[in-house]
Structure formats: C-alpha cells, structure tokens
C-alpha positions as CSV (number, residue, x, y, z in Angstrom):
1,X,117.1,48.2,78.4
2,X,114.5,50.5,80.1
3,X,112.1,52.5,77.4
4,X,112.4,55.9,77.9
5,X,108.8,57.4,78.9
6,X,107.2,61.3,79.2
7,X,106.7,62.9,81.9
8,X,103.0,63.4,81.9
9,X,99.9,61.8,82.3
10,X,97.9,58.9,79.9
11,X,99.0,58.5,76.5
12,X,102.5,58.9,74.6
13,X,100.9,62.3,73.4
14,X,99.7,65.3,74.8
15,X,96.3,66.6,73.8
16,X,96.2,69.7,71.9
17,X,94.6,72.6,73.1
18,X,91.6,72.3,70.3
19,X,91.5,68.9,71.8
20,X,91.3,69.8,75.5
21,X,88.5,72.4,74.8
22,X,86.9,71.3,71.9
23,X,88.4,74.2,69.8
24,X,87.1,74.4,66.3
25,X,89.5,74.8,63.1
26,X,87.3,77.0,61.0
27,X,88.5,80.1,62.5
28,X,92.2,81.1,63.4
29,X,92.1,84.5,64.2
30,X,92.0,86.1,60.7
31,X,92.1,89.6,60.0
32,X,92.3,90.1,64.0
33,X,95.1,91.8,65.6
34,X,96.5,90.5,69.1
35,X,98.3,92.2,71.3
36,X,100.8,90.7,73.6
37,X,102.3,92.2,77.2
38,X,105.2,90.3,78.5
39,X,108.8,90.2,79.9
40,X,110.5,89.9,76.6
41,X,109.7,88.2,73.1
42,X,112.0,85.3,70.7
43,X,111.1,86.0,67.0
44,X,110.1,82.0,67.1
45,X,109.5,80.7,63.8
46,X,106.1,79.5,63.9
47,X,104.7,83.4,64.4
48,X,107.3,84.5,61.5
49,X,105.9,87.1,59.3
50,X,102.5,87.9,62.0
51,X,104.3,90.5,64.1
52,X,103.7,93.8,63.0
53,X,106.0,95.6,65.5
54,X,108.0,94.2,68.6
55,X,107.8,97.3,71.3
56,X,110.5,97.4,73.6
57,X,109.0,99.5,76.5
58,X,111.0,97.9,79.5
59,X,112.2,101.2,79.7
60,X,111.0,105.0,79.3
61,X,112.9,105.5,76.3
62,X,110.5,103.0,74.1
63,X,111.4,101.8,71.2
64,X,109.5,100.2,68.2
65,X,110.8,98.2,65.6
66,X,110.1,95.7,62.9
67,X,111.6,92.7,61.8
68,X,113.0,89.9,63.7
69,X,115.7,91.5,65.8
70,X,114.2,91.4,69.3
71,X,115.7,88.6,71.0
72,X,115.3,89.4,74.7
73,X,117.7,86.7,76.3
74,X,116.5,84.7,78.8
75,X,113.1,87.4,79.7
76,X,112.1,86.2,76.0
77,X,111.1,82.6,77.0
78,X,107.9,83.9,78.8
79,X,106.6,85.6,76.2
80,X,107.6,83.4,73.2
81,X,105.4,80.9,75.0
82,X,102.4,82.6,75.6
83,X,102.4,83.8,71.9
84,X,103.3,80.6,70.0
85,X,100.6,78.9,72.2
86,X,98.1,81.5,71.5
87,X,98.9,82.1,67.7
88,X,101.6,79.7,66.5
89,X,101.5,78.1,63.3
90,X,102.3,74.8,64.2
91,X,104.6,74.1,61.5
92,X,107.4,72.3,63.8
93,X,104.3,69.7,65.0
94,X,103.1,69.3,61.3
95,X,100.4,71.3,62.8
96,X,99.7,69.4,65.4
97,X,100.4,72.0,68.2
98,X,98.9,75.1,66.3
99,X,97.5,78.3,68.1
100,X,93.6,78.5,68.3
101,X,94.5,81.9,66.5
102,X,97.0,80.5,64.6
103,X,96.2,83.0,61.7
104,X,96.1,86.5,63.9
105,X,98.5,89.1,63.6
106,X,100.5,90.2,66.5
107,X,101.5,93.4,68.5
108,X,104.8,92.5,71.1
109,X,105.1,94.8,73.8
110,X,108.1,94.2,75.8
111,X,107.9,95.3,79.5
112,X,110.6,93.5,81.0
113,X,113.4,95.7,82.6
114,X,117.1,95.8,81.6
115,X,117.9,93.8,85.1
116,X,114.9,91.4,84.5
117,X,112.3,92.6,86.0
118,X,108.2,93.3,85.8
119,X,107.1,95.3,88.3
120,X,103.5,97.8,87.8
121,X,105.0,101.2,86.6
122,X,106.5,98.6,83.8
123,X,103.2,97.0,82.8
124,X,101.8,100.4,83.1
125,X,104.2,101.8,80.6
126,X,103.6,98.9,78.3
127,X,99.8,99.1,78.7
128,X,100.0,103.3,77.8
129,X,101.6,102.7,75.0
130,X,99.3,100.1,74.1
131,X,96.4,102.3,74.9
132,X,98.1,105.6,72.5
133,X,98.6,102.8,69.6
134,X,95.6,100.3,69.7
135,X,93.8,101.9,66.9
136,X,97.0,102.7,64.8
137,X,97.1,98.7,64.4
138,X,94.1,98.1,65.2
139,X,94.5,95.9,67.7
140,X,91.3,94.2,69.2
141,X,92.4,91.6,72.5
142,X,95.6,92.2,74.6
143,X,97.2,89.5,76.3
144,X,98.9,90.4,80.0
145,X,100.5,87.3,81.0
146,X,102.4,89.1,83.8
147,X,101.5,90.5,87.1
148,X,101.2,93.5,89.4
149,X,102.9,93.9,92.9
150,X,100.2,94.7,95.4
151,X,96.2,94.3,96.1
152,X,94.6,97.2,95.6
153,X,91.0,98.4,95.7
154,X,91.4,102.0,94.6
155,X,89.5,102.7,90.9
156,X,91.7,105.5,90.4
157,X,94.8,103.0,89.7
158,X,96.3,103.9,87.2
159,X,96.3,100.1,85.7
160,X,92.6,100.1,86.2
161,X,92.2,103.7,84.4
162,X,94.4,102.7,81.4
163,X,92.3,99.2,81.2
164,X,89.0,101.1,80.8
165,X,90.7,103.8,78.1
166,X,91.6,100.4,76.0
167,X,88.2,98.9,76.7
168,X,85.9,101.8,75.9
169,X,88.6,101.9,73.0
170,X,87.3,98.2,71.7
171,X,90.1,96.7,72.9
172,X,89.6,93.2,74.9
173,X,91.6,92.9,78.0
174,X,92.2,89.3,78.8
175,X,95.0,89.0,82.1
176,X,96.2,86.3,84.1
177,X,94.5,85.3,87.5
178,X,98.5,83.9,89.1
179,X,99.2,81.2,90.5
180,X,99.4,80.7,94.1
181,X,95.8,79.2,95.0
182,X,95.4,82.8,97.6
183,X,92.7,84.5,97.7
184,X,93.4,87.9,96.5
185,X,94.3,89.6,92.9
186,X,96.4,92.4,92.0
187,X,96.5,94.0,89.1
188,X,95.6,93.8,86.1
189,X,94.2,90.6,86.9
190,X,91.6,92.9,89.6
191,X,90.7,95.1,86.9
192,X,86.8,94.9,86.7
193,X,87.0,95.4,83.2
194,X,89.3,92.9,82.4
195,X,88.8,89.0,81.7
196,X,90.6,87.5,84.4
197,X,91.8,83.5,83.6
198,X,91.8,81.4,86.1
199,X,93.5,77.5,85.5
200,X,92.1,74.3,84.8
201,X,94.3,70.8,85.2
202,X,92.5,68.6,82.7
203,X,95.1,65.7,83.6
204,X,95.7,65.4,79.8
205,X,92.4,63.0,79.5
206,X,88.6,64.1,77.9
207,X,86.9,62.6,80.6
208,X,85.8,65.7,83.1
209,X,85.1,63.7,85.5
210,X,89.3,63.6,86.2
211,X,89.1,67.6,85.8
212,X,90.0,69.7,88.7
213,X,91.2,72.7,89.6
214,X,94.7,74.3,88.3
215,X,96.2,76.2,91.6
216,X,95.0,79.6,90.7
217,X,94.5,82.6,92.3
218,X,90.8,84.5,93.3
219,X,89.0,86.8,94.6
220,X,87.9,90.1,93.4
221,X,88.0,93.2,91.4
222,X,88.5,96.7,92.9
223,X,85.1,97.1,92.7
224,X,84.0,93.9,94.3
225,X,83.1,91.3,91.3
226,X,84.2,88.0,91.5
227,X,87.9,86.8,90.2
228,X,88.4,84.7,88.0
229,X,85.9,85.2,85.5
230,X,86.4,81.7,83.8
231,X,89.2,78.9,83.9
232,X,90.9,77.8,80.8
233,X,93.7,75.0,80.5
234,X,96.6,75.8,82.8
235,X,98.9,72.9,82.8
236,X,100.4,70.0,80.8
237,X,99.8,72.4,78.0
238,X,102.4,72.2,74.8
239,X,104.8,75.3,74.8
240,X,107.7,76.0,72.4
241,X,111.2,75.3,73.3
242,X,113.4,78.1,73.1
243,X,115.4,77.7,69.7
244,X,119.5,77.8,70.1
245,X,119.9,77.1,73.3
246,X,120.9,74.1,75.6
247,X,117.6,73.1,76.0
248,X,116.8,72.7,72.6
249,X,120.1,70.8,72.1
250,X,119.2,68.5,74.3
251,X,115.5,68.3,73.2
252,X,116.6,67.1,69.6
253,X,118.0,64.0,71.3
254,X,115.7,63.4,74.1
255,X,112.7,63.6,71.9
256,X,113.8,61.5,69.7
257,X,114.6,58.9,72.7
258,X,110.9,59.3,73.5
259,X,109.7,57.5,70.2
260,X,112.6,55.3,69.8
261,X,111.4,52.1,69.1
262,X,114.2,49.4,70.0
263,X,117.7,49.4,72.2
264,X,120.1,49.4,68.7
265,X,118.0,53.0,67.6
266,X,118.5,54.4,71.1
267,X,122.2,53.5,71.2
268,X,122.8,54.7,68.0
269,X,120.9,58.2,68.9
270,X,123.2,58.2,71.6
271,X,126.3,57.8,69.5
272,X,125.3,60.7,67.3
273,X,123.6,62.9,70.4
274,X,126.1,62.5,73.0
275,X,127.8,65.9,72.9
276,X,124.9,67.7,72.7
277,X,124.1,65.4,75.8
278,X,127.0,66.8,77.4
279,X,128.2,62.7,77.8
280,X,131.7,60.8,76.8
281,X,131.8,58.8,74.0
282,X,132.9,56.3,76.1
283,X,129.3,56.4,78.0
284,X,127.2,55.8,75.1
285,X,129.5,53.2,74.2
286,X,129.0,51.2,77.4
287,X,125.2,52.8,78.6
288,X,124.1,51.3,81.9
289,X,121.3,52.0,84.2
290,X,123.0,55.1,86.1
291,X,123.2,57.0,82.2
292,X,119.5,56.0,81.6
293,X,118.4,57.0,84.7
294,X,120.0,60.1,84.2
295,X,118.8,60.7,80.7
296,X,115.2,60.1,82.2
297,X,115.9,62.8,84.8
298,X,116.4,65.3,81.7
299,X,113.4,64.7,80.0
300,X,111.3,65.0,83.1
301,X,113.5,68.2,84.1
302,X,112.5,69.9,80.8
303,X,108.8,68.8,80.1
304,X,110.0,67.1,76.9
305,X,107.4,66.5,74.8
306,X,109.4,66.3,71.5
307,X,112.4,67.6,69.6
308,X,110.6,71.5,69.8
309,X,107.9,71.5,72.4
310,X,107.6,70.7,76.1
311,X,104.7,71.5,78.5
312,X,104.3,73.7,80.6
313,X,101.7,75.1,83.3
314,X,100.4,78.4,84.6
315,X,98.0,80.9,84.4
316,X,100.3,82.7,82.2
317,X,98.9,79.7,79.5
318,X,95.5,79.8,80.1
319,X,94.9,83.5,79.4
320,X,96.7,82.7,75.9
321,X,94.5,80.3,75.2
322,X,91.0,82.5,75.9
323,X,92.8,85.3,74.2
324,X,92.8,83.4,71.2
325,X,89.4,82.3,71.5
326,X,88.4,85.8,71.0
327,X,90.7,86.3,68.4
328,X,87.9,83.6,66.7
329,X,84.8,85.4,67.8
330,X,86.2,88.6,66.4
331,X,86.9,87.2,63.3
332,X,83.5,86.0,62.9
333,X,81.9,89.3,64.1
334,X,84.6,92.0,64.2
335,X,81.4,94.4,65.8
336,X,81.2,92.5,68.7
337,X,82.6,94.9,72.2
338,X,84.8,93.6,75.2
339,X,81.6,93.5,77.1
340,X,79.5,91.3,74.9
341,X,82.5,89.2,74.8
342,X,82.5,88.9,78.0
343,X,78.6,87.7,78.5
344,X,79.3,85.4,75.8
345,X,82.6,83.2,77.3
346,X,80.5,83.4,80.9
347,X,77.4,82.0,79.1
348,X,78.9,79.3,78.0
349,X,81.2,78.1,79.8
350,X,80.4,75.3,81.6
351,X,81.4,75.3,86.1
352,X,83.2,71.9,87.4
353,X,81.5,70.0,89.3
354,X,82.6,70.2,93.0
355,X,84.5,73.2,93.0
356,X,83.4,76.8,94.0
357,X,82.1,79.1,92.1
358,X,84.5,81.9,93.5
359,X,87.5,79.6,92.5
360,X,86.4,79.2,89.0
361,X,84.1,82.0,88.1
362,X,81.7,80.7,85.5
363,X,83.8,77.3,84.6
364,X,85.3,76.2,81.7
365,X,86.1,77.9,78.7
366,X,83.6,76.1,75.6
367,X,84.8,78.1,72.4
368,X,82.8,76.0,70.0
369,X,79.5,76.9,72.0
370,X,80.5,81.1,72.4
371,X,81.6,80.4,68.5
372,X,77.8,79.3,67.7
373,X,76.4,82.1,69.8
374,X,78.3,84.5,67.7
375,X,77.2,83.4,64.5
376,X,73.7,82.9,65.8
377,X,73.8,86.7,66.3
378,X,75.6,87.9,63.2
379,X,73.8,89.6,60.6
C-alpha cells in the first residue's frame, strides 16, 4: 500500500514561521493592539477572547459589534487566515503554529461587500473608520491584506490621504505588495507611507542558498520610492483551516492519513472517515490504487498539513507576518513611530543574493536583529 505523503517540500513538517525567520518567543505582541482590513472575518478559536470589536464596514451603514457573531461566509476565509497567522495562539498545533504576535489584541474591520467584493471606495471606507477609531482602541499597526483597482500616482488619493492621517496618528500601515510578479502597485500597497510586503519562497528549508523570490509585485510609490519595502515569507506558510466546513471534514481524515504509520491504521481511518470522505463503505472495504490515488489528489488539492492547518501562499501572508513583527517591537518600546519602524525592518533586513534590489526592497525580514536594535535604543 502507497504511504500517503504532503504536498510540500523536505521534511514531513512545515517550518514555522519563528522558524523560517528566526522569530524570537520572548515577545508576542503584548499590550499592542492590531488592526486587521479584510474581506470578512471567522471568530477562529485560536484568536478567542483578543478581538475587541469585529467592524462590519462592507457597507455605508457600518456596524460594530462584539462577541463572536461575525461569521462572514465564504469572504471570512481571507481574513481568518491572515489573523490566525499573524496572532493565533496556536493551541490546535500544541503551539506549534502560533502567531509571532500571538498575544496582541485585535481590531477586525470587514470590507468585503454583500456580493463579495473589495473594490477601493470599500477599503477606503474600512480605512476611515479605522482612521476616526484608531486612538479609541488604541490601535498601533494595521494590516491591509487586500488590494486597490488601479495605479495611481496622484497624492491627493484619497487612500494615500487617509494612510498619512493614520500614520501621523502613530498608526503603522503594513499592506500587501500582490501577487502577479508586474511591475506596478496600486493602492495601498503605493502608499509612500505605508510598509509594502513583498514575498519570499523559502522552499520550506534554512539553507538561503535555496531562497528565491515569491512572485510579487513592484515598483513604486505615488511619489516615486521603491515598492516593496522588504519581502517576508509568502508561501508554504501554515494557515488555518476554516472550522465546519467540508474542508475541515475532510482535513480530520486526511491529516490523520498523513502520519499514519502502517496499512491496518489507514484502513481503519478509512472505515471510521469515509463519509466525511464522501466514499462507500464498500470502497474502504476493498481500497485499491484508483481510491489512493484519489485520496492523494485531496490532500494536495487542500494544502493539508494536518487535521486544522494547511499552507498557503501570497502576499496577503507575508504582510501578516511583518505586521506582527511590529506588534513585538512595539511591545518592547511602545514610543517608537511608523517611521522609525520603518528604518529599523530596512536596516536589518538582510537582500538575497541574486535578485534585484527593486524586486525585494531591502531583503528579508530579520525580526530578532530589528528586536535587538530596539532594545539597544530603549531607555
């Protein structure tokens, strides 16, 4: 009987994200408020009891509420991602697959539209409300894993105008560079003022000597500075599986075929699983190579990782992951502003080797060396 193997590179495992970027654990984001703009939100557990208020502004009659009622249907996969890989607790991984700012609390700010869309005047309205709010929660980083419609150069944007109001606020901006490898930006990923994440593909090893470039896009801000301003992890990165649903029916078995160890525990997963497989009894009862095959096909199809988790790619994970770097340096100096953030991440980042500078802006995100900086400079 074939073993049943993941669908990414080197070991049974995927590295963590304090693995991939040498992430330290002394700092998780507390006391620090992060803001998140997405499509839609999934109360997931591993952020339970963090979220001070889910904003639901994919309309102009926005609403706030608290709690755990804001399931956003199929718009709230994008954003449960970004914030459980950003701030999750880790508790479905026995911690293993924590947030950098696993300890942060969290602003949601819905911006997805009742037929599913994100266009500008809907990031707009989420990023207004944001900017009338920011110092009611004291929010200090927002994360806009979403992205505008056109290139353009004009400083009187209003996207651009409400990303200056946040950052003369104190509020970090941290946005998404996109993904198509082109060479322009739109907003807010061209907003001078923001940090604008372009993606690194790590290949899942340690040795950057196999790093390369994540299929990001560049070029520059509206008022001519170079886009991206760093690269952070953008793929084979471990996301959440959205709970109650067929994925995550399917993810209880096929996970579990991932670490079985012989043919009698995978036939008897099967026995038990098979529904939720949407098989016959009488398939698992006589397998063959057409059902494996198949059940291989699944796995790869969903990134399975395990039972809860699966990877996924994108600049929309990368920004996560810088915004929660920050969500560290502001917990170790809540003084510090968006700009000196910003010299700081560029400082230390370190450029791959062989790529352009334009594609990657300073290189790759090194939280444990803008970590000492801070320190170094913290009365």
């Amino acid at each position: 009987m074939p073993r049943f193997s993941a669908s990414y590179p080197g070991s049974r495992s995927l590295l963590t994200i304090h693995e991939r970027i040498g992430a330290l654990s002394d700092y998780a984001g507390r006391g620090v408020v992060m803001a998140f703009i997405d499509a839609g939100f999934y109360p997931h557990p591993e952020i339970a009891g963090r979220v001070l208020v889910h904003v639901d502004a994919g309309t102009d009659q926005i609403t706030e509420q608290t709690g755990t009622d804001y399931d956003s249907g199929d718009l709230g996969w994008h954003g449960q991602m970004t914030t459980v890989i950003a701030a999750g607790d880790g508790r479905l991984s026995g911690g293993r697959y924590r947030g950098i700012a696993s300890e942060a609390q969290l602003v949601l700010v819905r911006v997805g539209t009742p037929r599913g869309q994100v266009k500008e005047p809907d990031i707009l309205r989420g990023l207004n409300w944001l900017a009338d709010n920011c110092h009611r929660f004291q929010v200090r980083v927002v994360n806009i894993s979403v992205g505008g419609d056109f290139v353009c150069d004009d400083p009187d944007h209003p996207i651009y105008a409400v990303i200056r109001k946040l950052t003369a606020a104190g509020v970090v901006v941290v946005a998404a560079a996109g993904n198509r490898a082109q060479n322009f930006m739109v907003p807010p990923a061209s907003a001078t003022e923001a940090i604008t994440v372009g993606g690194l593909d790590d290949q899942n090893v340690l040795d950057e000597s196999h790093w390369r470039l994540y299929h990001s896009n560049y070029g520059q801000s509206y008022s001519g500075q170079p886009k991206p301003d760093l690269i952070a992890p953008a793929r084979w990165v471990v996301g959440p599986i959205m709970p109650e649903t067929s994925v995550a029916r399917e993810a209880r078995w096929l996970g579990a075929l991932l670490q079985s160890p012989d043919d009698d525990e995978i036939r008897r997963l099967l026995r038990r699983g098979y529904a939720d497989l949407g098989l016959t009894r009488r398939q698992v009862l006589e397998p063959d190579a057409n059902l494996y095959a198949m059940l291989q096909a699944r796995i790869n199809a969903h990134k399975i990782v395990d039972a809860h988790h699966q990877h996924v790619d994108g600049t929309s994970v990368a920004a996560p992951v810088v915004s929660a770097v920050i969500a560290q340096m502001l917990q170790i100096n809540p003084r510090l502003t968006p700009e000196q953030i910003r010299s700081i991440l560029c400082a230390t980042a370190r450029p791959l080797a062989d790529y352009p500078p334009e594609r990657q802006g300073s290189g790759v995100i090194r939280p444990a060396d803008a970590l000492a900086q801070v320190s170094e400079n913290t009365d």
